[in-house]
N, C-alpha and C positions, 0 to 999 in steps of 0.2 A: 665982578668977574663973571659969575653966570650970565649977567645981560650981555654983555659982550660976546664970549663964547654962546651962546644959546641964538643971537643974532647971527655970527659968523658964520656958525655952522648948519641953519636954517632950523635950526628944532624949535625956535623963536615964533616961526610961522608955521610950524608944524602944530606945536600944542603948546599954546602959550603959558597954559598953568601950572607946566610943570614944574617940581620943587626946585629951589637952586643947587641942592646937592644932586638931585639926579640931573639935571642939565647940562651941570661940570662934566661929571663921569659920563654921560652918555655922547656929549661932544668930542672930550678927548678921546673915546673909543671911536667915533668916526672919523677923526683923524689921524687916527695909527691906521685904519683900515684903507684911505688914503692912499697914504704914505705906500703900505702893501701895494698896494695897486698900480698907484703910480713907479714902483721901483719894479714890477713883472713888467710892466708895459714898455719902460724906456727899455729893460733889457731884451724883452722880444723886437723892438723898432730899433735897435743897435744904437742908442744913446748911451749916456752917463748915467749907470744906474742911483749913484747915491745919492747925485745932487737933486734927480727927481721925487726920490726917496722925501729929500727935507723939503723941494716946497709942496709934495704931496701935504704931507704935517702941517707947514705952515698954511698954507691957501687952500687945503682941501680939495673941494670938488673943482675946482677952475683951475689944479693944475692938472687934474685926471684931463679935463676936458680940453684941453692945450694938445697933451700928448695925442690924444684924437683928432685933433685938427692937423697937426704937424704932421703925422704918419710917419712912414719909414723915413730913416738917413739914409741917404745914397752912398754908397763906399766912394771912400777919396781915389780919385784917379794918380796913381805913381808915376803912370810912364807920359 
């Protein structure tokens, strides 16, 4: 589980030796931080905050960086 998470979350090519107990913890805390991130940002750009919320979590930085590429929603035209 740490090669995995310590890969996904790049701390793998960051510092490769670090232990697998602080690789877990140090991962999953970039990933909540994410998540943070990505749920301020959809709700300043007037998206869905929760759902960017989880693939903040799940995908990390590539969904930070989506919501940066995408930018603002346009409001839906009514009339």
């Amino acid at each position: 589980m740490a090669s995995v998470l310590g890969t996904v979350s790049g701390l793998r090519f960051v510092s490769p030796d670090l232990p697998p107990d602080v690789t877990v913890v140090t991962a999953i805390a970039m990933h909540i931080t994410y998540a943070i991130i990505c749920r301020i940002f959809a709700a300043q750009r007037s998206r869905a905050p929760f759902p960017w919320l989880v693939a903040g979590f799940v995908t990390g930085v590539l969904a930070v960086a989506a919501l940066l590429v995408l930018g603002d929603r346009e409001p839906a035209d009514d009339g």
